[in-house]
N, C-alpha and C positions, 0 to 999 in steps of 0.2 A: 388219574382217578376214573376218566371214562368206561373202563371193562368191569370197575367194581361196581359203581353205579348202575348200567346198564343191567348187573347181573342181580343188582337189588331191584330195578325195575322191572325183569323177567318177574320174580318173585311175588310180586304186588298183584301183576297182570294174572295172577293164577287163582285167585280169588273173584275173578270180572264173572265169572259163570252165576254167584251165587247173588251177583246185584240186581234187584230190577230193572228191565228195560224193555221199552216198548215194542210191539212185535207187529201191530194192527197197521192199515194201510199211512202213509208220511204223507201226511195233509192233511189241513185244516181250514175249515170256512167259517167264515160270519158274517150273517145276511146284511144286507143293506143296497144300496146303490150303488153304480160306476166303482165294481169292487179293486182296488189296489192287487195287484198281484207280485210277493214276493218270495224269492228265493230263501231259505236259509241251507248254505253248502259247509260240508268239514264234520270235526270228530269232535269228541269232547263233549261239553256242555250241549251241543245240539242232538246228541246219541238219546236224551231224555233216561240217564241215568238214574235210578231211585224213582220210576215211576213207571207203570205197567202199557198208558196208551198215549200217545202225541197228544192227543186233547188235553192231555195234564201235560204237556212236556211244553217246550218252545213254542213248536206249530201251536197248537191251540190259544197258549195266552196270548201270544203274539198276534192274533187276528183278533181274538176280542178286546184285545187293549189297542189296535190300530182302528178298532172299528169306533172305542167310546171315545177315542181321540178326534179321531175326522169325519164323524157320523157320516162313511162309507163302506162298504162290507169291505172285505181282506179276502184274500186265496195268498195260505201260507205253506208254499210245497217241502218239503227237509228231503235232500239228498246229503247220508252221514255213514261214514265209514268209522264206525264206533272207535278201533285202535289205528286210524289213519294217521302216517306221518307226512310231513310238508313233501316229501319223497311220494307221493300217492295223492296229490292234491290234483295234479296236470291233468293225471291221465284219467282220475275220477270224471274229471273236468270234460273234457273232450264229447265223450255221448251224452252231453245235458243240450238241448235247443235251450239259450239263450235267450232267443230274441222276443220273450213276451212277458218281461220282466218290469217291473218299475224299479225293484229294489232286491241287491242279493248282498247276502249278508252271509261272509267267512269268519269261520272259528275254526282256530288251527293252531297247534303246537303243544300242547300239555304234553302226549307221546315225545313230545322231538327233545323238550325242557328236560325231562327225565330220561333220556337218551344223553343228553348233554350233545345234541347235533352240533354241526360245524355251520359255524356263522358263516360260514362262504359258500353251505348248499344251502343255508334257510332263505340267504339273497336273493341266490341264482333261481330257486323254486319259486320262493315267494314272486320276484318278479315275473315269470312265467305263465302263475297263474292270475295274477293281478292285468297283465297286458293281453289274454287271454279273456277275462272275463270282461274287459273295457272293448276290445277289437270287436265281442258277437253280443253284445247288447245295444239295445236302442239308443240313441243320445243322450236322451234322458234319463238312463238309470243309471240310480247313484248306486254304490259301493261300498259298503261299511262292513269293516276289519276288527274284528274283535282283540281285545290284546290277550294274552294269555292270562288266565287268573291266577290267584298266586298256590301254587303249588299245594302248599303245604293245610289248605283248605280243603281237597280234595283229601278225605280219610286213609285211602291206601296207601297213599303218599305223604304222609303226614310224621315222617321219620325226622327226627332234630339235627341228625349226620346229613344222609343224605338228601331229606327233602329239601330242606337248607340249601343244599349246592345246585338243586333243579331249581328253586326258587331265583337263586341268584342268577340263572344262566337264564329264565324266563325273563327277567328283567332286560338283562343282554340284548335278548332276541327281541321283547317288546320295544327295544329305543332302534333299532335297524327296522323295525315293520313301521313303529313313526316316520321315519327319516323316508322309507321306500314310499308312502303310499302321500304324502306330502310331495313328491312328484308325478303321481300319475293322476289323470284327469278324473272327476266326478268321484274320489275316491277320501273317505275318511275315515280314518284309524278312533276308535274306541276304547280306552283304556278301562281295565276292569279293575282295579287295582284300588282299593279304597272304599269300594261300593258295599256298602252295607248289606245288600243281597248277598255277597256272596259270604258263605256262615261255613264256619270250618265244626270239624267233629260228627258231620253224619252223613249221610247219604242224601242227595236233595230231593221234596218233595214237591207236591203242586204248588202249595204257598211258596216256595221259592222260585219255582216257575214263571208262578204269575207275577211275582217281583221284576224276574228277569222281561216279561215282555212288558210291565210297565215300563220298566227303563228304556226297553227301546224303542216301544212308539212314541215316546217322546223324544230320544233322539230324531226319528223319523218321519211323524206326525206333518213337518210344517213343508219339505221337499217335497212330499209325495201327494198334498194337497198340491203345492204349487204343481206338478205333474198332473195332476186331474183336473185343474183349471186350463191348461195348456192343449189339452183333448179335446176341450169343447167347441 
């Protein structure tokens, strides 16, 4: 089923022109004190699909929701390779300095799910960039791994054949990214799967944005205080 799938994902991909997405510089601030400095790296949900600037996408909610969470400013940087597959994670990886990070946050696979990739390069990748991104960051920065969302949420993809079969194989890949990142150090897998944020049938806006960085400064919120308390 691999070459019909893929050739139905070519197909989906040929419509990405007429989606919005942000084009202005990939970073976002919000003021405050002893500001938290995080990465978000990968494709996907971090490209700020269905919206025109990072201020509405990830970067921006994601530092005004780190900021009303731990009343510290945020510097939220996105390095995103809008159609990147796990195949293009390493070497994306490679020219980012690492070392001024508190927190980087991967999202990766929707491309690979709808590829139907092989579980024995998403490993071999996945772990690559996982012990890559632990080796050139400071002690203290934590790691959080998004899981993939479920497929068939994402509108292009929203086919009952085939998105169905990417669905199933994102599942796949999301219990090996469990399993991977459950041994590597400072490192915690996020399961998107269930979350009410994520809302199938349209393209996503700021309110869904800002959903998404609520979620995750509260995942993040109480590490990255403990991190600012350990500075002073």
């Amino acid at each position: 089923m691999a070459p019909l799938v893929r050739a139905w994902a070519a197909l989906a991909f040929e419509g990405k022109d007429s989606v919005p997405r942000p084009t202005d510089r990939p970073r976002s601030h919000a003021p405050g004190p002893d500001p938290d400095s995080v990465l978000v790296f990968g494709s996907g949900p971090a490209s700020g699909w269905g919206v025109r600037t990072h201020d509405l996408a990830i970067p921006g909610s994601l530092a005004r929701a780190l900021a009303a969470h731990t009343g510290r400013g945020a510097d939220v940087d996105l390095n995103s390779n809008p159609l990147g597959r796990i195949t293009d994670g390493f070497h994306d990886l490679v020219g980012i300095d690492l070392s001024g990070f508190d927190a980087v946050i991967v999202t990766l696979g929707v491309n690979d799910a709808v590829e139907l990739v092989s579980p024995k390069i998403w490993q071999f990748e996945l772990a690559r960039i996982l012990t890559h991104i632990s080796e050139h960051t400071p002690p203290h920065t934590r790691i959080y791994l998004l899981g993939i969302q479920p497929i068939r949420t994402i509108p292009v993809f929203d086919n009952r054949f085939f998105g169905t079969l990417a669905d199933r194989h994102a599942t796949a890949l999301n219990k090996l990214t469990e399993a991977r990142c459950a041994m590597m150090p400072r490192t915690t897998f996020v399961p998107l799967t269930g979350r009410p944020f994520i809302v199938a049938g349209r393209y996503r806006t700021s309110t869904d944005y800002h959903q998404w960085g609520e979620f995750l400064a509260t995942e993040m919120a109480a590490n990255l205080t403990a991190t600012s308390l350990s500075r002073r």
